[in-house]
C-alpha positions as CSV (number, residue, x, y, z in Angstrom):
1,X,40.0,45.6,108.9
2,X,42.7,44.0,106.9
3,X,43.1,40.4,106.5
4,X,46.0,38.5,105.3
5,X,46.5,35.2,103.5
6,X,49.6,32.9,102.4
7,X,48.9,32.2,98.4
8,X,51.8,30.8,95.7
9,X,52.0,33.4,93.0
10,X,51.7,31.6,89.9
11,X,51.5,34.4,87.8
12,X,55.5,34.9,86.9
13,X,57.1,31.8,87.3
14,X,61.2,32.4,87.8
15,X,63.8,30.8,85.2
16,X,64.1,27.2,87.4
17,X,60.3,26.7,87.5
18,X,59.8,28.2,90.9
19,X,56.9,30.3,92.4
20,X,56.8,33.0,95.1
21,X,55.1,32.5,98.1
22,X,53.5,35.4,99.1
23,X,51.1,36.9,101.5
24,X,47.9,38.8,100.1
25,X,47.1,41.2,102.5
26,X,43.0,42.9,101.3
27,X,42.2,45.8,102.7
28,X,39.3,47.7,101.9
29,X,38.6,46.1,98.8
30,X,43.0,46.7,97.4
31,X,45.2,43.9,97.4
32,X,48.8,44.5,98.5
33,X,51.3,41.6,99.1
34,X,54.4,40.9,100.5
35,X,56.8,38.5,99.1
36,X,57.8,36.0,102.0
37,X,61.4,35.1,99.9
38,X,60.5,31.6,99.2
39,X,60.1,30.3,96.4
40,X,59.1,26.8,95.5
41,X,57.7,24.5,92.4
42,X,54.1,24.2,92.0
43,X,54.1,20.2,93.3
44,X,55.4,21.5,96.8
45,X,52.5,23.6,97.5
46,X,49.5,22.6,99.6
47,X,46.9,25.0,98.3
48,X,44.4,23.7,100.9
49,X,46.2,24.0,103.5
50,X,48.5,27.2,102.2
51,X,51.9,25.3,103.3
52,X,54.4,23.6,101.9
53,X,54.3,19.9,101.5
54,X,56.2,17.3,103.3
55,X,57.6,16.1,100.1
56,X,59.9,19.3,100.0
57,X,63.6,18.7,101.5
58,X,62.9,21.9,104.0
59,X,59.1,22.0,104.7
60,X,59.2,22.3,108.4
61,X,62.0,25.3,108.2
62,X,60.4,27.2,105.8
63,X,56.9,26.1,107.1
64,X,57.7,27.6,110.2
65,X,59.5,30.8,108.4
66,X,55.7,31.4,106.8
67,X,53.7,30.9,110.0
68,X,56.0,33.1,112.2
69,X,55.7,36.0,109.3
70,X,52.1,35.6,109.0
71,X,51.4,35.9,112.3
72,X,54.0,39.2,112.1
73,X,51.7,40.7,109.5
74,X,48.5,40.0,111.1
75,X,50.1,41.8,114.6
76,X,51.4,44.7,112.9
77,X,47.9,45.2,111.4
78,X,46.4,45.1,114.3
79,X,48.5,47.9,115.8
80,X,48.3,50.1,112.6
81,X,44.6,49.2,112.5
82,X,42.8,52.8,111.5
83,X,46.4,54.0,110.9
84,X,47.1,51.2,108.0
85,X,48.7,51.7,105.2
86,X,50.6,49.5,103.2
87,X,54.0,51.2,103.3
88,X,53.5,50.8,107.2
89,X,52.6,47.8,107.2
90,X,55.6,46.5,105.0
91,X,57.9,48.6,107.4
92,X,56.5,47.1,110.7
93,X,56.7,43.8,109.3
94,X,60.2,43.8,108.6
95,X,61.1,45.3,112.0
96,X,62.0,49.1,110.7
97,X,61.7,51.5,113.1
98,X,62.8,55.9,112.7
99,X,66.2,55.1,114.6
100,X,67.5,52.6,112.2
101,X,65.4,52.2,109.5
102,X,68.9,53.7,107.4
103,X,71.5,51.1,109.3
104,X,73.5,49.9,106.3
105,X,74.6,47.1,108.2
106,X,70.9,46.1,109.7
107,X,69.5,46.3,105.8
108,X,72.5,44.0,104.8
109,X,71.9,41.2,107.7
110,X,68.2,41.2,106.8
111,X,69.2,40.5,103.4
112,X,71.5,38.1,104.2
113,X,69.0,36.5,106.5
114,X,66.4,36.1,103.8
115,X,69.0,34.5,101.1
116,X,70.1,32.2,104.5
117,X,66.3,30.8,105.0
118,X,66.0,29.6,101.3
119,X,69.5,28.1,101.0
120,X,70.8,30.7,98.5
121,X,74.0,30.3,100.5
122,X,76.4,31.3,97.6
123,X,74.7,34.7,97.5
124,X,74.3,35.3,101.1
125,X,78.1,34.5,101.4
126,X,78.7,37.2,98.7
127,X,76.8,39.8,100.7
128,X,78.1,38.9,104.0
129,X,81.5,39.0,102.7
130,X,81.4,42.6,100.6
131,X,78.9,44.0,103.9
132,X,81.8,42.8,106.7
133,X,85.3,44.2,104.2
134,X,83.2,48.5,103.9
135,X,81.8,47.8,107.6
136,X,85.9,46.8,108.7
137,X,86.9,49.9,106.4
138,X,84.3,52.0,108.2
139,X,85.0,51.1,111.8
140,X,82.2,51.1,113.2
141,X,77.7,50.5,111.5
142,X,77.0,53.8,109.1
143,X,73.4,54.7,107.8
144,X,72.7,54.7,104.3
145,X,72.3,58.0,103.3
146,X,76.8,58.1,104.5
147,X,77.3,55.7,101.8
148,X,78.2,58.5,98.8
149,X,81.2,59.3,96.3
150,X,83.3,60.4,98.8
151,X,83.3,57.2,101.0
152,X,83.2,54.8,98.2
153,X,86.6,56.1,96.6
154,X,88.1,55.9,100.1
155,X,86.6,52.1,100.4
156,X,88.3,51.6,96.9
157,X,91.9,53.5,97.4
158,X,91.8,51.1,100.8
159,X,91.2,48.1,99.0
160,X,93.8,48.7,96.8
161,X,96.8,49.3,99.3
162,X,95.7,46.1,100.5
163,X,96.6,44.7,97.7
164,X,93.5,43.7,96.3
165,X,92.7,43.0,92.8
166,X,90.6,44.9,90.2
167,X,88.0,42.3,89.8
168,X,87.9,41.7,93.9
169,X,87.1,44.9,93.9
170,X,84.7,45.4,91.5
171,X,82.8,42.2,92.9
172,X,83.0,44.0,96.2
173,X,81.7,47.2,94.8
174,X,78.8,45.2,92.5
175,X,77.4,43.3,95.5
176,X,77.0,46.9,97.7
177,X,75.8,48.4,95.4
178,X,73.4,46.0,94.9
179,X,72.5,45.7,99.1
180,X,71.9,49.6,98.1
181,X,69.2,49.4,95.2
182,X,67.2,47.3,97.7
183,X,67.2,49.8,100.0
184,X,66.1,52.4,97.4
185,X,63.1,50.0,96.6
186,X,62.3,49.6,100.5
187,X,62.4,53.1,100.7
188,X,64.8,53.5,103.3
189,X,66.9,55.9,101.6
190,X,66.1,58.2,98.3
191,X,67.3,57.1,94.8
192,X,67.9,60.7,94.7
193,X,70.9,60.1,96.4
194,X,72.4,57.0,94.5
195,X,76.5,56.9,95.3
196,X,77.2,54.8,92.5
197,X,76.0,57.4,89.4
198,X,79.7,58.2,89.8
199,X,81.5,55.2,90.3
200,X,83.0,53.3,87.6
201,X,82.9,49.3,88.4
202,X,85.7,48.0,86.3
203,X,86.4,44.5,85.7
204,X,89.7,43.1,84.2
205,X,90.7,40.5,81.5
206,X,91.5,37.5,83.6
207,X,94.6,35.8,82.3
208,X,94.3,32.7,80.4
209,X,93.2,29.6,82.0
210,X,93.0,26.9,79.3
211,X,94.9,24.5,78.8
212,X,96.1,22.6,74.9
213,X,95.0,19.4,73.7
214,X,98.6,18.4,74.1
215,X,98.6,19.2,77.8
216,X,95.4,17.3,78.1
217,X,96.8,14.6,76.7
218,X,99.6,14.8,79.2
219,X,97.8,15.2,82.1
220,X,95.5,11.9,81.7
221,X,98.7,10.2,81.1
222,X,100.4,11.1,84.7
223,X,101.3,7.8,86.5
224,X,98.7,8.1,89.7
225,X,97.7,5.8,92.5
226,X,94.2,4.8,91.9
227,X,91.6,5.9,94.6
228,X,94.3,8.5,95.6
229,X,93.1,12.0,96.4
230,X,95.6,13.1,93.4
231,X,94.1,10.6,91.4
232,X,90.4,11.6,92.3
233,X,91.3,15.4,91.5
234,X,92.8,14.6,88.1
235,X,89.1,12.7,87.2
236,X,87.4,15.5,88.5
237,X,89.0,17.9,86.5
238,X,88.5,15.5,83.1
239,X,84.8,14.7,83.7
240,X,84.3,18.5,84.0
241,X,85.9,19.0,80.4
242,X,84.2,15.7,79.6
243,X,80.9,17.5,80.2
244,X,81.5,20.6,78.3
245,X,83.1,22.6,81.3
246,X,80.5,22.0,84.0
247,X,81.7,24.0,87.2
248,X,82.4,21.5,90.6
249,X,79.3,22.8,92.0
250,X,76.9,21.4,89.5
251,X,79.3,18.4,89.2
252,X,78.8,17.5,92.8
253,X,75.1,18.4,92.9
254,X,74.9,15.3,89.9
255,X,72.6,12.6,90.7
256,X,71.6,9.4,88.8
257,X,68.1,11.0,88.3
258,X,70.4,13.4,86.0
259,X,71.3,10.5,83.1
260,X,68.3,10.7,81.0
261,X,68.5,8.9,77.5
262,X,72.4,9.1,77.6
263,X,72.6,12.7,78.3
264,X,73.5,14.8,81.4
265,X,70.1,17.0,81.9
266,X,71.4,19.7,84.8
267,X,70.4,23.2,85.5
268,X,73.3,25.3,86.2
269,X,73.1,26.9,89.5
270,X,74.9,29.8,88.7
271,X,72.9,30.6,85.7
272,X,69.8,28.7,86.5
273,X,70.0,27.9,82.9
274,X,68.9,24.2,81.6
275,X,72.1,22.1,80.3
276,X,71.5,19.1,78.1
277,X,75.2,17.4,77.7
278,X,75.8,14.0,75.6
279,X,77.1,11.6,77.7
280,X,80.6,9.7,75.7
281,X,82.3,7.0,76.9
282,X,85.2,8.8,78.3
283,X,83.1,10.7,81.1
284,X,80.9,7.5,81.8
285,X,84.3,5.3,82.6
286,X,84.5,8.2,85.3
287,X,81.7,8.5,86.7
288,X,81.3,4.7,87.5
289,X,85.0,4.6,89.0
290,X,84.4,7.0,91.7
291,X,80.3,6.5,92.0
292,X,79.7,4.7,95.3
293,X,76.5,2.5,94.8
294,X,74.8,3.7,98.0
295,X,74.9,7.2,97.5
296,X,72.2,9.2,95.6
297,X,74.8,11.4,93.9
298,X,77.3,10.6,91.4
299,X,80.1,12.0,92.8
300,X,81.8,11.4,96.5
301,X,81.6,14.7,97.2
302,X,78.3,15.1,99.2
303,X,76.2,12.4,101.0
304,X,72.8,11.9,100.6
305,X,71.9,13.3,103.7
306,X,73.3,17.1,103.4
307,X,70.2,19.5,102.6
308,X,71.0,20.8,98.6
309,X,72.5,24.6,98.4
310,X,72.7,25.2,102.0
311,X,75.6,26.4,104.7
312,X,77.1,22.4,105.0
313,X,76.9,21.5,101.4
314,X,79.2,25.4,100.4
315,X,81.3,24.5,102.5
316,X,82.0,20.9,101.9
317,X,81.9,21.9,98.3
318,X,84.7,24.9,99.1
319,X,86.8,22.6,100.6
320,X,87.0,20.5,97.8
321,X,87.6,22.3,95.2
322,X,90.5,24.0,97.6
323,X,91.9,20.0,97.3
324,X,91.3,19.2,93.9
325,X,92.8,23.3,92.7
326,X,96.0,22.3,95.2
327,X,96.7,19.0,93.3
328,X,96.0,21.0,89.5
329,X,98.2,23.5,90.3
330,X,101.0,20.3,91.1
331,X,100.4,18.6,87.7
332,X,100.5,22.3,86.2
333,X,104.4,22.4,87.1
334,X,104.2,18.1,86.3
335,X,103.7,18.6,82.4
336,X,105.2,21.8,82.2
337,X,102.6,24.4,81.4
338,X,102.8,28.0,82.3
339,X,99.1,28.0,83.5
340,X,98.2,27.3,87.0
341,X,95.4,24.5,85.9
342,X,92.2,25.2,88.3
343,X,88.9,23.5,88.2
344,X,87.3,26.1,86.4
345,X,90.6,25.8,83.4
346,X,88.3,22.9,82.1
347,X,85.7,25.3,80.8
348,X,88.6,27.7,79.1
349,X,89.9,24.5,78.0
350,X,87.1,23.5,76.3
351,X,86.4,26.1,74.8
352,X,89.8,26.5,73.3
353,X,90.5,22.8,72.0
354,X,87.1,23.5,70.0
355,X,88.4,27.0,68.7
356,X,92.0,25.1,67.7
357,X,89.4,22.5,65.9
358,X,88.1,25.5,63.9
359,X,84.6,25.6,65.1
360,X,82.5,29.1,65.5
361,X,82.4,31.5,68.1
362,X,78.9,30.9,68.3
363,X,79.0,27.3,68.0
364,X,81.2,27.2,71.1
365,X,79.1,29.9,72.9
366,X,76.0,27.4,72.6
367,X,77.7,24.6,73.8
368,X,78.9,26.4,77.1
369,X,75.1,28.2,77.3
370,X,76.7,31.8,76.9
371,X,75.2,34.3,74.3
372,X,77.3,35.5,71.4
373,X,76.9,38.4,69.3
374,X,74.0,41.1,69.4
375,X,71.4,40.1,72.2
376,X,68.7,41.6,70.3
377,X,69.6,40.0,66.8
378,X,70.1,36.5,69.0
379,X,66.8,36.7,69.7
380,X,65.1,36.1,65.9
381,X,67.5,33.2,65.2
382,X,67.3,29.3,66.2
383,X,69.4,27.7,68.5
384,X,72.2,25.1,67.1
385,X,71.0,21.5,66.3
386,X,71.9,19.6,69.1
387,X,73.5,16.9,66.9
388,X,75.9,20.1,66.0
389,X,76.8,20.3,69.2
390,X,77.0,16.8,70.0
391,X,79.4,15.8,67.0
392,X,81.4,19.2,68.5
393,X,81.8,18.2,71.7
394,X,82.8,14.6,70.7
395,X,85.8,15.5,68.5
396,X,86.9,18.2,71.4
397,X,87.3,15.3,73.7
398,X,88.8,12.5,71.8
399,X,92.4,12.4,72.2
């Protein structure tokens, strides 16, 4: 008889600090496990108990996530029982059965579902977005094994007499393609039979988003109302370049807790990558002119009630950039540049004021947390001094 247990996997810790929960399922004397798509730090995890802790922001949901897929796993053993295995077992659980075990769209709204339950709402967007555009091209669901060549240069021939873009398209293309390899490791269709061999995913050269130092200088000198949504856009866009191009996101996400020893300690949630950013005098005038004392964040962008990276806090996020980009692109034609400013210009604009300055490509790459050069090579030297970067990213922003 197999039994099954809820355990954090501390084995492989992910690039944030995280653990998967998983469930270790023993069967005569083999361990198989099935990952249960949470993952969580180590101080969130009753090990008595095998449940999350109150302390976490979502313990009841994903509490109650666990104990309804437990109890899923210990059914669908007891109806394999002498017929067990753990291919079966993993198929049962997740609700595969002959008729539509290849359903493209089923596949992609389980996988949407999962990145739903542990607020990986940017991603499940993505994959809800790219499933609904071949799905609309289609017609009507198609099984996995339809998806080949033929149908894929259809989907991209369509998308281009709508008028869509080469790098819509290829982000379209990237994220089915990725809904596919998942099904070629849940073996629900044969790697045998991989469409994209064939398909080329091309991206374009976006054109150029920064902005000079003399436009910079131009736009901080605009005569706006204080507190005035033009006004707050404007400082939203400096702090960013103030901070070394942090994206909104991360800039919204910013809390008090972030300031440590007069430095901006963030982890990028595009990159999960860890950000340490010197906090000048510029970027603190800023952030104490728009911080509202009883709020947690630093920003008034998100209140301190609104759960971290789900549904709400995309969209409120969305919508505010959508304001902020609507007022850039008005101070765009206000100091006369050719570029249509955006949020995300700050990071271009960054990184060109410090290449004007003369500094390195690699310099610059550190400082924005890209890699430069050979990966491999990368690997056997040290990073920049941070007081390189620091003195760098001072004489970028002093106008």
């Amino acid at each position: 008889m197999a039994t099954v247990k809820t355990t954090l996997d501390t084995r492989r810790p992910k690039v944030n600090g995280a653990y998967n929960i998983i469930f270790k399922i023993r069967h005569h004397s083999k361990v198989y496990t099935i990952n249960s798509g949470i993952a969580i730090l180590d101080r969130y995890w009753d090990y008595e108990h095998s449940k999350i802790t109150k302390q976490h922001p979502n313990s009841k949901l994903l509490n109650l996530k666990l104990l309804k897929d437990y109890f899923k796993i210990e059914k669908a053993m007891l109806t394999l029982d002498d017929d067990f295995t753990i291919e079966k077992l993993r198929n049962n659980f997740k609700g595969i059965a002959p008729n539509t075990s290849k359903s493209f769209k089923k596949h992609a709204q389980k996988l949407i579902d999962e990145l739903m339950a542990t607020n990986k709402t940017g991603n499940a967007i993505v994959y809800r977005t790219a499933t609904n555009r071949l799905l609309e091209f289609c017609g009507k669901d198609i099984m996995l094994n339809e998806i080949d060549y033929k149908l894929l240069d259809k989907f991209i021939h369509h998308l281009q007499l709508k008028g869509l873009k080469q790098n819509s398209i290829s982000n379209y293309l990237r994220t089915i393609r990725a809904i596919y390899n998942k099904a070629i490791k849940y073996k629900l269709v044969d790697r045998s039979s991989h469409p994209f061999y064939d398909i080329s995913i091309k991206s374009q050269k976006t054109a150029n988003k920064a902005i000079t130092k003399e436009n910079l200088e131009r736009l901080i000198s605009l005569p706006l109302e204080e507190d005035s949504a033009s006004w707050k856009a404007l400082n939203y866009f400096m702090l960013s370049f103030y901070l070394r191009g942090i994206s909104f996101t991360d800039m919204a996400y910013l809390k008090r807790s972030n300031i440590i020893n007069g430095r901006v300690e963030y982890i990028r949630r595009k990159t999960h990558k860890h950000y340490s950013v010197k906090l000048f005098g510029n970027a603190k005038s800023i952030i104490n002119n728009l911080h509202e004392m009883d709020q947690d964040y630093l920003l008034p962008v998100l209140n301190n009630s609104i759960v971290e990276d789900s549904l709400d806090a995309k969209r409120i996020i969305k919508q505010w950039i959508k304001t902020t980009n609507k007022y850039l692109k008005r101070f765009s034609g206000e100091i006369k540049t050719s570029v249509i400013i955006t949020t995300y210009s700050s990071r271009y604009s960054f990184a060109n004021v410090a290449k004007q300055l003369g500094y390195s490509n690699e310099l610059i790459a550190e400082a924005l947390g890209h890699s430069y050069g050979n990966k491999t090579t990368a690997i056997y030297l040290d990073s920049f001094d941070t007081n390189k970067i620091d003195d760098m990213h001072f004489k970028v922003i002093s106008f």
